[in-house]
N, CA, C and O atoms as CSV, one atom per row, in Angstrom:
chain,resi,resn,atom,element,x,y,z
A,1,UNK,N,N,130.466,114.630,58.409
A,1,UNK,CA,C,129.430,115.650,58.536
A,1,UNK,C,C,128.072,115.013,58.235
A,1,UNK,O,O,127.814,114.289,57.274
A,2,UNK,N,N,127.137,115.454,59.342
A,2,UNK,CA,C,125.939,114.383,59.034
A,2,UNK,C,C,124.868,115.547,57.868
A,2,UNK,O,O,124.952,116.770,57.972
A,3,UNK,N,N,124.182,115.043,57.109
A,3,UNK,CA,C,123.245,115.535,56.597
A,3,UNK,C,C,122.236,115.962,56.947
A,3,UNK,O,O,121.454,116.516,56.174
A,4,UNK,N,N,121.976,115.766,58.461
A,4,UNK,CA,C,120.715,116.976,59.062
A,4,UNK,C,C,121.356,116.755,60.550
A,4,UNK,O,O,121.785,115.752,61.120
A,5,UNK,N,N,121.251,117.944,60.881
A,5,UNK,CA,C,121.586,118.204,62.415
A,5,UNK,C,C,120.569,119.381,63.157
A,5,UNK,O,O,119.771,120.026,62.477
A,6,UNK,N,N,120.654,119.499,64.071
A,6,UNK,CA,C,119.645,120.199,64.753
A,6,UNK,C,C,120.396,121.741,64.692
A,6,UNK,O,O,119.798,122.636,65.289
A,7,UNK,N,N,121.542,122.055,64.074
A,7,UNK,CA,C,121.711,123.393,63.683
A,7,UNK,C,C,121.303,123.549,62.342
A,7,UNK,O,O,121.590,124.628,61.825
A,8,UNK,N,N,120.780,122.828,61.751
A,8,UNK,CA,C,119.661,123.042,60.333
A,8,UNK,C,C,118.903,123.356,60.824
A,8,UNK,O,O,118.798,124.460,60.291
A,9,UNK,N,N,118.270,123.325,61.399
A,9,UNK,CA,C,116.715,123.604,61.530
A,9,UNK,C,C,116.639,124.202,61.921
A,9,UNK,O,O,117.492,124.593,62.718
A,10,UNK,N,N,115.159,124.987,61.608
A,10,UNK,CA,C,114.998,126.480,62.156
A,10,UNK,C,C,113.320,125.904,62.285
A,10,UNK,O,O,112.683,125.680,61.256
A,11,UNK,N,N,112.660,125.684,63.763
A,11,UNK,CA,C,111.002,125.567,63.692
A,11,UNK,C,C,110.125,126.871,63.905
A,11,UNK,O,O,110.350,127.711,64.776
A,12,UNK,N,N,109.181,126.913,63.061
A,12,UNK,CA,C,108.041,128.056,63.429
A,12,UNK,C,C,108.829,128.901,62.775
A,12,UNK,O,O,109.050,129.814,63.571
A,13,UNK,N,N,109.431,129.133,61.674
A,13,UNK,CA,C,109.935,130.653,61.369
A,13,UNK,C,C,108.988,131.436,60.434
A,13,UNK,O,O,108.225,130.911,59.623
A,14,UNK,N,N,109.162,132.996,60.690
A,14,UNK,CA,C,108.179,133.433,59.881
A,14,UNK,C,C,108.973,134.184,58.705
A,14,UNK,O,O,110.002,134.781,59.019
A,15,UNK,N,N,108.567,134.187,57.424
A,15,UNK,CA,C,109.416,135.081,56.492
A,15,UNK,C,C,108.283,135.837,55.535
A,15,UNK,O,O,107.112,135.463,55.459
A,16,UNK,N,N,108.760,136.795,54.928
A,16,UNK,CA,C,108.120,137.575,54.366
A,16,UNK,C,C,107.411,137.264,52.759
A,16,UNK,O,O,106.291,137.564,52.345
A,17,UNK,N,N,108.526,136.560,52.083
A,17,UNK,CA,C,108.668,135.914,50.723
A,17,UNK,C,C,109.341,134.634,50.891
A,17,UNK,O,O,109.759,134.226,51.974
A,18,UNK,N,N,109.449,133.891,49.559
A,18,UNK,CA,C,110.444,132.703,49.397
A,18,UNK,C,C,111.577,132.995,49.374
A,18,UNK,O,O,112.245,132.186,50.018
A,19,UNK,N,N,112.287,133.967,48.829
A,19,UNK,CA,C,113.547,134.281,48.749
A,19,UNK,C,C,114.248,134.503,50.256
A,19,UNK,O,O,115.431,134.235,50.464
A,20,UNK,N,N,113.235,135.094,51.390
A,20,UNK,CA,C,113.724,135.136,52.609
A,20,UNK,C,C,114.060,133.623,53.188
A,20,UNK,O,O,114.940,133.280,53.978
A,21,UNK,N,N,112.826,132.669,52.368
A,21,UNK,CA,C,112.876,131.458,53.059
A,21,UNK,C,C,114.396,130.943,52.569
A,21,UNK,O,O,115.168,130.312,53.291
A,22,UNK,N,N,114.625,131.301,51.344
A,22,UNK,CA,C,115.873,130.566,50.713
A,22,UNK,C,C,117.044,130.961,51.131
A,22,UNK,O,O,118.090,130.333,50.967
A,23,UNK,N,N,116.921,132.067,51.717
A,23,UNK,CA,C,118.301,132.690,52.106
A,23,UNK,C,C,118.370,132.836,53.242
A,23,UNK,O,O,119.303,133.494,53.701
A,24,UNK,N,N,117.326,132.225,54.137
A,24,UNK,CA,C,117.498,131.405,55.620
A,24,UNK,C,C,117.956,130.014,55.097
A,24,UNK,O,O,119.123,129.667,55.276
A,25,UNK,N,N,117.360,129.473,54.666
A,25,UNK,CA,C,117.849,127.677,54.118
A,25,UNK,C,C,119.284,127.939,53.891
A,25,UNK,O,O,120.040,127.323,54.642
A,26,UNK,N,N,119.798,128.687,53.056
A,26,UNK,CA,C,120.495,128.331,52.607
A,26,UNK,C,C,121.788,129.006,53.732
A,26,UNK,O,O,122.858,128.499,54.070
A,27,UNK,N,N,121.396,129.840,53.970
A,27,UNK,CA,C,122.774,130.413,54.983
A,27,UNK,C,C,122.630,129.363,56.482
A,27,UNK,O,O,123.287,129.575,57.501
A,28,UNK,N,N,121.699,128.310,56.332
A,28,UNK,CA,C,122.481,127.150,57.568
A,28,UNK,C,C,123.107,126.379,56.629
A,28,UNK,O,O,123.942,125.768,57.296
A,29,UNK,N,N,123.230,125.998,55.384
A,29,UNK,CA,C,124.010,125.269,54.886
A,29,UNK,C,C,125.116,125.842,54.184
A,29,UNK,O,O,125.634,125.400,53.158
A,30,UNK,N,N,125.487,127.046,54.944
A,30,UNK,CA,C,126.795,127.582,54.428
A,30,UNK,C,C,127.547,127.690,56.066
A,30,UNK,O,O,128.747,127.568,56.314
A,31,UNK,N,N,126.499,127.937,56.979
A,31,UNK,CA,C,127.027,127.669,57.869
A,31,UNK,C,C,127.349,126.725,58.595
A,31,UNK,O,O,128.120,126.900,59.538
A,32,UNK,N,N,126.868,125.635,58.329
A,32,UNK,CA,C,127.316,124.217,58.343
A,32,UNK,C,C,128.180,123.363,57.924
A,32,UNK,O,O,128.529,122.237,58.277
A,33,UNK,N,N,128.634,124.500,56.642
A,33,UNK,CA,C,130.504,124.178,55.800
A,33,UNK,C,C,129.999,122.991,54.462
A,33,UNK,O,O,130.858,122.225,54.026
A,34,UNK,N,N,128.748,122.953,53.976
A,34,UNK,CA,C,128.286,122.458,53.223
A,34,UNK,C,C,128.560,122.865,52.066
A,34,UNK,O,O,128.862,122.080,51.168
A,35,UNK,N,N,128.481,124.473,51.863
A,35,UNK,CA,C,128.632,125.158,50.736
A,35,UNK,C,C,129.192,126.272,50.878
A,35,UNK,O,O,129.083,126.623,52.053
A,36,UNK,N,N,130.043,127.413,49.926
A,36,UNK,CA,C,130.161,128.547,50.516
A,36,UNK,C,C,128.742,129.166,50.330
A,36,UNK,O,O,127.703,128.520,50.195
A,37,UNK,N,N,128.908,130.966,50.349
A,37,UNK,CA,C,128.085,132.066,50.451
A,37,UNK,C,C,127.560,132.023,49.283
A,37,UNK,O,O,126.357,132.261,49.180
A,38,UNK,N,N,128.423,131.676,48.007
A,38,UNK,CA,C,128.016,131.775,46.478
A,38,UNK,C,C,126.510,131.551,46.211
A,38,UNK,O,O,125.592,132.229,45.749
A,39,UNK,N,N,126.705,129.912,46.860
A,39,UNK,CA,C,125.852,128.562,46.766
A,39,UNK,C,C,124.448,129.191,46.899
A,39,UNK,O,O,123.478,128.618,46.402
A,40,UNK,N,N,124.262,130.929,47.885
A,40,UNK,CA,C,122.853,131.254,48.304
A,40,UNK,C,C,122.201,131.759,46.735
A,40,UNK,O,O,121.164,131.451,46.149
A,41,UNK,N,N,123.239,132.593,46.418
A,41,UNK,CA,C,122.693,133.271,44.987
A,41,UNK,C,C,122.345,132.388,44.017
A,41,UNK,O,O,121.390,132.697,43.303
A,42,UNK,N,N,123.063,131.066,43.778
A,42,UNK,CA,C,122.437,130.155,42.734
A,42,UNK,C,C,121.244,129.459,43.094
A,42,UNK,O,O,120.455,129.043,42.245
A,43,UNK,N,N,121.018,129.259,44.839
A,43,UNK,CA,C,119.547,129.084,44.511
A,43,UNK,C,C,118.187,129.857,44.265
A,43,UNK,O,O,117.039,129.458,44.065
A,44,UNK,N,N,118.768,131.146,44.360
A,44,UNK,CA,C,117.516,132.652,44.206
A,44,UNK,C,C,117.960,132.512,42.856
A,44,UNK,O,O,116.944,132.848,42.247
A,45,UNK,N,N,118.967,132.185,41.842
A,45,UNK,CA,C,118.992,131.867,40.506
A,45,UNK,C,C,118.177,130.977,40.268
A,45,UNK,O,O,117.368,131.226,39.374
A,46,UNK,N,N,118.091,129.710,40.926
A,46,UNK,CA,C,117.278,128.158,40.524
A,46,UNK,C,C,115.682,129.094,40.816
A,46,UNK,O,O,114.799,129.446,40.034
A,47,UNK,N,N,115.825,129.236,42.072
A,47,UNK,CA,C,114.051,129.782,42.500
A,47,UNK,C,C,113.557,130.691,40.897
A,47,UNK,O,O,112.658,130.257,40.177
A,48,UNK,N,N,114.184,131.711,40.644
A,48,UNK,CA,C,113.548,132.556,39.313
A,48,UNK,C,C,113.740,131.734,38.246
A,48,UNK,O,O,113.283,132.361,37.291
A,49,UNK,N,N,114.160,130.675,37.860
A,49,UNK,CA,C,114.388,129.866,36.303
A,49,UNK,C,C,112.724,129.111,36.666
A,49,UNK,O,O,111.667,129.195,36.042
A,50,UNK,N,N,113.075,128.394,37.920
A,50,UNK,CA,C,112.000,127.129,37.920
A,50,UNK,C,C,111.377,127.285,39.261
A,50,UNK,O,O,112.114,127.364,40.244
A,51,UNK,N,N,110.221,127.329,39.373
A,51,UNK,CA,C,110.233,127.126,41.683
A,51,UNK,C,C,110.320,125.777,41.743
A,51,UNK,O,O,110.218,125.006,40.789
A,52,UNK,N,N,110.545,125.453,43.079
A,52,UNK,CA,C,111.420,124.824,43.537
A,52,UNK,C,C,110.318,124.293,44.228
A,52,UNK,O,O,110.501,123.178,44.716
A,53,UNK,N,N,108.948,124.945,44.428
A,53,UNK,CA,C,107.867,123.917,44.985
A,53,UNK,C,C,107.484,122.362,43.987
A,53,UNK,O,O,107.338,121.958,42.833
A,54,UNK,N,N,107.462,121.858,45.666
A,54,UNK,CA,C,106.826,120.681,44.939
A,54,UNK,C,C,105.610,120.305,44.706
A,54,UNK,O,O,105.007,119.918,43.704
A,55,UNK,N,N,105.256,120.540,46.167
A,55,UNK,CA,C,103.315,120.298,46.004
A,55,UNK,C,C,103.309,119.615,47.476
A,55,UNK,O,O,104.264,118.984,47.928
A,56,UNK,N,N,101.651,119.920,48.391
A,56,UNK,CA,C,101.665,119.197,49.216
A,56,UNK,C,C,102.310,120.371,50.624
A,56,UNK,O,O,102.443,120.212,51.838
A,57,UNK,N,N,102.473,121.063,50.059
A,57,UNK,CA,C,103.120,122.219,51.202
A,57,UNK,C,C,104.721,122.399,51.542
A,57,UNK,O,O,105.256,122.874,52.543
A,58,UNK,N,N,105.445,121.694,50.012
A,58,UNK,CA,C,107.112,121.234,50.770
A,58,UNK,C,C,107.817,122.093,49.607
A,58,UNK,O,O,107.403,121.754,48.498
A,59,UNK,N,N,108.737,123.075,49.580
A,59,UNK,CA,C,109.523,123.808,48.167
A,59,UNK,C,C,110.607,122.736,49.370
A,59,UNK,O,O,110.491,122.342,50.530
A,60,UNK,N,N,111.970,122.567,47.903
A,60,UNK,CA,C,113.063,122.150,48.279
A,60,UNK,C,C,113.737,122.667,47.456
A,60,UNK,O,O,114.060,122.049,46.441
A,61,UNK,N,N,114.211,124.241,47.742
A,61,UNK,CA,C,115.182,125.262,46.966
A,61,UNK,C,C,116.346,124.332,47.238
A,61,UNK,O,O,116.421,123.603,48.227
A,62,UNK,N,N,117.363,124.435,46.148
A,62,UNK,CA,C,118.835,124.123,45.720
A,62,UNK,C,C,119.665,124.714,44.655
A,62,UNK,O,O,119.050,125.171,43.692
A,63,UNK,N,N,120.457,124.759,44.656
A,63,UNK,CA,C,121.385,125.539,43.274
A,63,UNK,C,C,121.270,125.063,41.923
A,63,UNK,O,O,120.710,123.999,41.660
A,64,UNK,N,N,121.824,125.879,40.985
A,64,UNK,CA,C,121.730,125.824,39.991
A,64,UNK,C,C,122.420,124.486,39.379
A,64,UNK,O,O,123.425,124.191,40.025
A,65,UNK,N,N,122.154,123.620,38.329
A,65,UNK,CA,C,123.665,122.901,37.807
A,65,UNK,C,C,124.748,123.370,37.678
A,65,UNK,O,O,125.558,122.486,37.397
A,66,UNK,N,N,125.241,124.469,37.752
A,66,UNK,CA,C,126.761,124.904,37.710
A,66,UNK,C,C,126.950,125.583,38.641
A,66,UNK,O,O,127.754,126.513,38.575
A,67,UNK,N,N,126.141,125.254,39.953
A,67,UNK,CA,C,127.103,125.354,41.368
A,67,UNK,C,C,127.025,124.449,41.988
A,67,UNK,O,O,126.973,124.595,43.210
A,68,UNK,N,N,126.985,123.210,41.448
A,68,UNK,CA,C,127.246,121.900,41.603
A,68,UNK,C,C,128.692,121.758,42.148
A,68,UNK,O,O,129.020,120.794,42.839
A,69,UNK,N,N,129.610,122.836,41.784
A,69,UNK,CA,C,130.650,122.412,41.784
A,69,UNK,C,C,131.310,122.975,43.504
A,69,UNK,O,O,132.209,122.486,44.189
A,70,UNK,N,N,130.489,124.068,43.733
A,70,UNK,CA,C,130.502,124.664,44.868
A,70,UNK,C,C,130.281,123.726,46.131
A,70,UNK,O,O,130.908,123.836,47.185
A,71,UNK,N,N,129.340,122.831,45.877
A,71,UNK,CA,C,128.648,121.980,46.884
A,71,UNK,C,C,130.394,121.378,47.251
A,71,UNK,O,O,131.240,121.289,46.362
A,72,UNK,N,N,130.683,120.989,48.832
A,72,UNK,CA,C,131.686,120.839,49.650
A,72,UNK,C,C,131.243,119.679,50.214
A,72,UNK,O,O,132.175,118.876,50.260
A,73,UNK,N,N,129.921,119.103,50.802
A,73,UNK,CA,C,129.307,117.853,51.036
A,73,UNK,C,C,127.613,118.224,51.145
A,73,UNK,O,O,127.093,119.335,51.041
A,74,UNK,N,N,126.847,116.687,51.430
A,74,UNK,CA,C,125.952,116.598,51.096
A,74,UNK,C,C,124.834,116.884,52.462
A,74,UNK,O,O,125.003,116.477,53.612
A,75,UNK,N,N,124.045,117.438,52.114
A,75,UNK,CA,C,123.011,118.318,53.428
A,75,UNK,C,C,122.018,118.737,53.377
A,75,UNK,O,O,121.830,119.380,52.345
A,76,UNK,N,N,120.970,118.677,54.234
A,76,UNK,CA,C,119.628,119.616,54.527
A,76,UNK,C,C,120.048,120.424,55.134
A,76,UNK,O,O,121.179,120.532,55.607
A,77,UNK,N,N,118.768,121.406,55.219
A,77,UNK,CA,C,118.228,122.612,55.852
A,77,UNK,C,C,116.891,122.745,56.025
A,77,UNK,O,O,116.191,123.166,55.104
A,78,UNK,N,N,116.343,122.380,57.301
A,78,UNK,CA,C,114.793,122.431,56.939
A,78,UNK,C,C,114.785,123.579,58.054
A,78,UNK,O,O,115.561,123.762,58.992
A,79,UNK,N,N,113.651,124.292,57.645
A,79,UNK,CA,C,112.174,125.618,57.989
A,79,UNK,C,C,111.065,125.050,58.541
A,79,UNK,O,O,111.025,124.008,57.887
A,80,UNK,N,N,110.556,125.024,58.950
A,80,UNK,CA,C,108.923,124.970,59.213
A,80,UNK,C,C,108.088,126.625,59.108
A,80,UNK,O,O,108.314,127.688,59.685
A,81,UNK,N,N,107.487,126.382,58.511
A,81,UNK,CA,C,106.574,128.040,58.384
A,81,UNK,C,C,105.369,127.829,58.744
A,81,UNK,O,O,104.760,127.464,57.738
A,82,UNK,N,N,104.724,127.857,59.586
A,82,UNK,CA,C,103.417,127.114,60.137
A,82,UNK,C,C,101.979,128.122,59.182
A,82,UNK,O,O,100.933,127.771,58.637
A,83,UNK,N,N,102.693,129.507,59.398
A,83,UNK,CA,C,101.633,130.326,58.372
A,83,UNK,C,C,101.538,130.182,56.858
A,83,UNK,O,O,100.633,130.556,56.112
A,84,UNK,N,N,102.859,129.455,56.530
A,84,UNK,CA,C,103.489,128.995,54.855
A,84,UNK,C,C,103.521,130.199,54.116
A,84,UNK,O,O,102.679,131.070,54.335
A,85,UNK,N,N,104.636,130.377,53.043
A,85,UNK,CA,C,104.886,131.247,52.195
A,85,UNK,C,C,104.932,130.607,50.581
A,85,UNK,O,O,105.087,129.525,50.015
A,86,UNK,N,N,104.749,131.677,50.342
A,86,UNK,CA,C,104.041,131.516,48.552
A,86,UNK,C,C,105.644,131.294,47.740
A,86,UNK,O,O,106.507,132.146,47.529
A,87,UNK,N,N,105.640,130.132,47.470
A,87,UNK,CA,C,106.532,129.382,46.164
A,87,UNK,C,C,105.479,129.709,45.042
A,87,UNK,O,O,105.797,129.060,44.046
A,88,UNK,N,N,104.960,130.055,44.935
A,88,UNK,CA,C,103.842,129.935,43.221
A,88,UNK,C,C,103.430,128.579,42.954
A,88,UNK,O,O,103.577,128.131,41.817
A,89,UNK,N,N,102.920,127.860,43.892
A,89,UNK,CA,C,102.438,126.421,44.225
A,89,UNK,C,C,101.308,126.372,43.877
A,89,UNK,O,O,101.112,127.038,42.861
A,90,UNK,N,N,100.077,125.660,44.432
A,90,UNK,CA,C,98.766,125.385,44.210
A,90,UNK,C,C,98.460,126.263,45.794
A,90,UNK,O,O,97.696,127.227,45.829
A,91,UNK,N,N,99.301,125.664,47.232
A,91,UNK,CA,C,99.231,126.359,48.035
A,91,UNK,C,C,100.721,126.926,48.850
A,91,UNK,O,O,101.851,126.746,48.398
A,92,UNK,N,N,100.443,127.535,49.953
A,92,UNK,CA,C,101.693,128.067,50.220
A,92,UNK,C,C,102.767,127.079,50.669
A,92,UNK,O,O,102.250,125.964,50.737
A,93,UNK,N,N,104.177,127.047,51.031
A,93,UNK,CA,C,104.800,126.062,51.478
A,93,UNK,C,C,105.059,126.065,52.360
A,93,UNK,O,O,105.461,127.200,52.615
A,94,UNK,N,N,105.183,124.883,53.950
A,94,UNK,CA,C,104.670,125.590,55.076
A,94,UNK,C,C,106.505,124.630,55.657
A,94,UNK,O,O,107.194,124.769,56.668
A,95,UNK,N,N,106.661,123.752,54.438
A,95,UNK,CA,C,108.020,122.506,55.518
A,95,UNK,C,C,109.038,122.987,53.641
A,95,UNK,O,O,108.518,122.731,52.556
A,96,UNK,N,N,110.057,123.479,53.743
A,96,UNK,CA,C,110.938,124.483,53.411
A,96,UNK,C,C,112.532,123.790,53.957
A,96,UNK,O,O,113.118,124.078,55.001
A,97,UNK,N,N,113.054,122.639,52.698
A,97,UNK,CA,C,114.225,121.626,52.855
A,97,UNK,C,C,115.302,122.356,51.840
A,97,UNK,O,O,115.384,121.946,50.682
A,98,UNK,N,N,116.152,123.480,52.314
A,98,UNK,CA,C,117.146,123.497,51.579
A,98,UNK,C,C,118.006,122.459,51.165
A,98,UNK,O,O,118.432,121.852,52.148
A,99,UNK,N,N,118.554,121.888,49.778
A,99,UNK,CA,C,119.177,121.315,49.464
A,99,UNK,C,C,120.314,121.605,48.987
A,99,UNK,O,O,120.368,122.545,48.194
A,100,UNK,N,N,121.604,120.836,49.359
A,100,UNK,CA,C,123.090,120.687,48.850
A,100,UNK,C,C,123.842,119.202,48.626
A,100,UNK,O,O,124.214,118.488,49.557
A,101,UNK,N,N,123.962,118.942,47.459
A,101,UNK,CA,C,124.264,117.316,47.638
A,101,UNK,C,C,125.446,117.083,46.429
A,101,UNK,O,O,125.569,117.875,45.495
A,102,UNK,N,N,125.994,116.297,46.537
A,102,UNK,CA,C,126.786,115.989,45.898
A,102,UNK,C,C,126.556,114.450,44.653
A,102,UNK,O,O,125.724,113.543,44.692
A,103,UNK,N,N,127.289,114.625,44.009
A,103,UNK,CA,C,126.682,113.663,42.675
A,103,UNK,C,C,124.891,113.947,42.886
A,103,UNK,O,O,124.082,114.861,43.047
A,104,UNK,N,N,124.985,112.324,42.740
A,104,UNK,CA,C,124.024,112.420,42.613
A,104,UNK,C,C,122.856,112.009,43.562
A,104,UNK,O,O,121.753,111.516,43.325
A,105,UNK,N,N,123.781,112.565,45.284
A,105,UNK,CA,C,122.909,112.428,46.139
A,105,UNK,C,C,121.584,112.827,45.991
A,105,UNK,O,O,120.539,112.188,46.115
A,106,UNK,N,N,121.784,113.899,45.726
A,106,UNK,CA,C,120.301,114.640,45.555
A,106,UNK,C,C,118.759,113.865,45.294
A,106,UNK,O,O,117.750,114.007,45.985
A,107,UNK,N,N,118.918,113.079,44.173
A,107,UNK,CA,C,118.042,111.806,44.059
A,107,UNK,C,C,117.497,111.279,44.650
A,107,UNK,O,O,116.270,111.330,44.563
A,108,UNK,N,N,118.140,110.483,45.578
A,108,UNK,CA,C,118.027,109.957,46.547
A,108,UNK,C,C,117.347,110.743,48.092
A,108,UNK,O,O,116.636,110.089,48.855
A,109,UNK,N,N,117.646,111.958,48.312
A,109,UNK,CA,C,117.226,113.239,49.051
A,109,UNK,C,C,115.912,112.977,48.462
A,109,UNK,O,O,115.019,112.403,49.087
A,110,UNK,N,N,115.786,113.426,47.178
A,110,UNK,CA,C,114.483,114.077,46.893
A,110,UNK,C,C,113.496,112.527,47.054
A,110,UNK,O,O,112.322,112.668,47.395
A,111,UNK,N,N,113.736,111.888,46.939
A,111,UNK,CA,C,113.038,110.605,46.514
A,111,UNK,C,C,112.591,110.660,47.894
A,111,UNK,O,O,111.425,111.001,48.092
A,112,UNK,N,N,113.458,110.333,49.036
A,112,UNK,CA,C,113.528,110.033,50.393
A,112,UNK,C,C,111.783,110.974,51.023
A,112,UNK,O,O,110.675,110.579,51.388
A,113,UNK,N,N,112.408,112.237,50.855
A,113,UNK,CA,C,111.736,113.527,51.362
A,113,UNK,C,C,110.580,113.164,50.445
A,113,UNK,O,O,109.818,112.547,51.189
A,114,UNK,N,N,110.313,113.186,49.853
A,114,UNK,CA,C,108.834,113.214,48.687
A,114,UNK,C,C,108.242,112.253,49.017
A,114,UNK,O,O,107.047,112.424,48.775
A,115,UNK,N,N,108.607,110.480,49.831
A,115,UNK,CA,C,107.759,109.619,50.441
A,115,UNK,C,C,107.645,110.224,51.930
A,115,UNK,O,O,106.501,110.421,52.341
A,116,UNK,N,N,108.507,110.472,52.602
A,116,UNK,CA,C,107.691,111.436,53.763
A,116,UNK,C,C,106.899,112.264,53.732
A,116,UNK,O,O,106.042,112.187,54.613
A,117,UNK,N,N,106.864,112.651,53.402
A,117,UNK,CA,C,105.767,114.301,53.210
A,117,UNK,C,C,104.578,114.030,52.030
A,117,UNK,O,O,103.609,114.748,51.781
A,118,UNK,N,N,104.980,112.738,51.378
A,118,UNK,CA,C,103.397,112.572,50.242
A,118,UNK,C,C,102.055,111.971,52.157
A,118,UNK,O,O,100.851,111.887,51.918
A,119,UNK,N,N,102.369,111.773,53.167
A,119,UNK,CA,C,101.060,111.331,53.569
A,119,UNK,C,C,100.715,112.463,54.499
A,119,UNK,O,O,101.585,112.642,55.351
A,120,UNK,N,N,99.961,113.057,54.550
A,120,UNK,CA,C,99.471,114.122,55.144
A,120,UNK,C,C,99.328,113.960,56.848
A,120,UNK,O,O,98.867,115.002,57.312
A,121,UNK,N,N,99.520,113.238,57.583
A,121,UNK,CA,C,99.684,113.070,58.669
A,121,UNK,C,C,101.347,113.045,59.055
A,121,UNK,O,O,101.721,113.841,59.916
A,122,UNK,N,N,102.325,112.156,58.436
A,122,UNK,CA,C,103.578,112.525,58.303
A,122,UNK,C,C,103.879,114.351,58.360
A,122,UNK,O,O,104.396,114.900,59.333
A,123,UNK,N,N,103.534,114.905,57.404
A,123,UNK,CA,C,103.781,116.266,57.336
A,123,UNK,C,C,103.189,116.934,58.260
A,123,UNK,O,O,103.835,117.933,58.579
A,124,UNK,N,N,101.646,116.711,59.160
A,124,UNK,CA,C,101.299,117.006,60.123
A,124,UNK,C,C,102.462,116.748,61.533
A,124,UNK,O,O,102.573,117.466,62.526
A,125,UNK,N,N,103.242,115.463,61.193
A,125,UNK,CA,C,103.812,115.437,62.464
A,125,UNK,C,C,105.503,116.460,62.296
A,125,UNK,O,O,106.411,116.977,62.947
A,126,UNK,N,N,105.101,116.264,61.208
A,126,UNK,CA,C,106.781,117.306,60.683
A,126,UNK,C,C,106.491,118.551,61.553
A,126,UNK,O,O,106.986,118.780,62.657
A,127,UNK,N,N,105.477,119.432,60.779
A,127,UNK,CA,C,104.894,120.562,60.906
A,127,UNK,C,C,104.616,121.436,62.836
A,127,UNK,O,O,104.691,122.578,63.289
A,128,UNK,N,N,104.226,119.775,63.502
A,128,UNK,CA,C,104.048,120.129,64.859
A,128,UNK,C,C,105.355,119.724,65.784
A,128,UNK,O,O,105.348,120.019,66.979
A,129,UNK,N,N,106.328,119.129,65.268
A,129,UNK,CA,C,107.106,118.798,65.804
A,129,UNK,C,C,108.072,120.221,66.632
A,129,UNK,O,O,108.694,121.005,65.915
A,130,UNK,N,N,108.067,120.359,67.996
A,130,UNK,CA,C,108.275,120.713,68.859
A,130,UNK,C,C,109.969,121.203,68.958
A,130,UNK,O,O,110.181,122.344,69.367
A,131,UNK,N,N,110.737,120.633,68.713
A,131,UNK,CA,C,111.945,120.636,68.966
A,131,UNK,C,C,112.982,120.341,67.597
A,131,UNK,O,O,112.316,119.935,66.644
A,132,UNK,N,N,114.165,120.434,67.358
A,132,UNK,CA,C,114.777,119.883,66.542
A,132,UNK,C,C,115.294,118.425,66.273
A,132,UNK,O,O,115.564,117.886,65.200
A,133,UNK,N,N,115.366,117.854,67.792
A,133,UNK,CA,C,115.504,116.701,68.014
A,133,UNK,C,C,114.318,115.728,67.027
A,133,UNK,O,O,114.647,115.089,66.027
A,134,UNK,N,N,113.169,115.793,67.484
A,134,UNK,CA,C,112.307,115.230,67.461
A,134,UNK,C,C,112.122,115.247,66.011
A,134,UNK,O,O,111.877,114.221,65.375
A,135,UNK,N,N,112.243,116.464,65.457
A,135,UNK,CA,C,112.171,116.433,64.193
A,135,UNK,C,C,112.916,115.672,63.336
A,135,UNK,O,O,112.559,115.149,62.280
A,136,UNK,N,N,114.266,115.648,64.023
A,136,UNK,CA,C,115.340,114.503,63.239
A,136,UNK,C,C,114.901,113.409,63.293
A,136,UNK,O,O,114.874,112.806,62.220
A,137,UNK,N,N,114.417,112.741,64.439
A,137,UNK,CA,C,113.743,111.661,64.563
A,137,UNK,C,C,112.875,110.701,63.491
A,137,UNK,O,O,112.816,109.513,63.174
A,138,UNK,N,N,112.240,111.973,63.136
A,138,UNK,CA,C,110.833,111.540,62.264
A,138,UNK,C,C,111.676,111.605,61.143
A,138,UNK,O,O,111.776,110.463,60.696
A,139,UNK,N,N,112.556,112.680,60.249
A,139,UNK,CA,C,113.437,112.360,59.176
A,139,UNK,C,C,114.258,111.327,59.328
A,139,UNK,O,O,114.658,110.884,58.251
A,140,UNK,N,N,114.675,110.757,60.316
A,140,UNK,CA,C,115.731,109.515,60.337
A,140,UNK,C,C,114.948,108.823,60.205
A,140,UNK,O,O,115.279,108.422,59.089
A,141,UNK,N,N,113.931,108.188,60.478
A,141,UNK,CA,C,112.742,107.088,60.810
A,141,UNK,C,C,112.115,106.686,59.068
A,141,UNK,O,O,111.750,105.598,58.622
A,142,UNK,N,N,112.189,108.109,58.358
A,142,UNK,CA,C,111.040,108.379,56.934
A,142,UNK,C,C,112.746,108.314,56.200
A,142,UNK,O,O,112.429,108.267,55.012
A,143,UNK,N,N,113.945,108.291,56.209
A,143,UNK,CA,C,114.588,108.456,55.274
A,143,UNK,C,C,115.271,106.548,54.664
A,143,UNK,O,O,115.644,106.095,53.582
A,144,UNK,N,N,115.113,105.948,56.141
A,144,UNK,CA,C,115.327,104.473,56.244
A,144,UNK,C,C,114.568,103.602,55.378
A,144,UNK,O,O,114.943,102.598,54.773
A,145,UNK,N,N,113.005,104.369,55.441
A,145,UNK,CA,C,112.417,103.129,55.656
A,145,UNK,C,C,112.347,102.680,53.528
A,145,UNK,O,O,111.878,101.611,53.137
């Protein structure tokens, strides 16, 4: 099972709150056999303990530590929100990476994703990227290097 596929992604979506964003994220990575249904509620658990924004326009909602155990394999889910929705950030979050990983993939995820998206033209090309394809592209290209 690959860790991003073009049935993750959802481009241009619009949501009302974060919690809509999270429970779009997260129901492609239940539907992707990543996690069960549980896995959605522990991250609207993680979102109210801590947000899950990072900064820079990117939240990367994920579950709690004790549905760690739930996680089945390791996966994205990315959003694009071109209008961005309010994580309680500095600004809204507009590129929206559900996370599910196992050990201690996650690390490595976050590390990966946080040098893509720290240069503001990168996230410009995230943000305009057209298709799902293309979008994998630019994550396969930024997760290598």
């Amino acid at each position: 099972m690959t860790i991003l596929a073009k049935e993750k992604i959802k481009l241009n979506v619009n949501v009302k709150d974060k919690y809509e964003a999270i429970r779009m994220a997260g129901q492609l990575l239940v539907d992707a056999g990543h996690v069960p249904s549980e896995y959605i509620g522990k991250m609207l658990e993680r979102e109210d303990d801590l947000s899950t924004y990072i900064g820079g326009g990117l939240a990367m909602p994920h579950g709690t530590n004790e549905s760690k155990a739930f996680i089945r394999s390791t996966g994205i889910a990315i959003l694009t929100v071109p209008e961005g929705v309010d994580f309680e950030g500095d600004e809204p979050a507009r590129l929206i990476i559900g996370l599910a990983a196992v050990g201690d993939d996650h690390l490595n995820i976050l590390t990966n994703v946080a040098m893509l998206v720290s240069e503001e033209e990168d996230m410009q090309r995230i943000m305009n990227a057209s298709t799902e394809e293309e979008l994998i592209s630019i994550f396969e290209a930024g997760m290598q290097e």
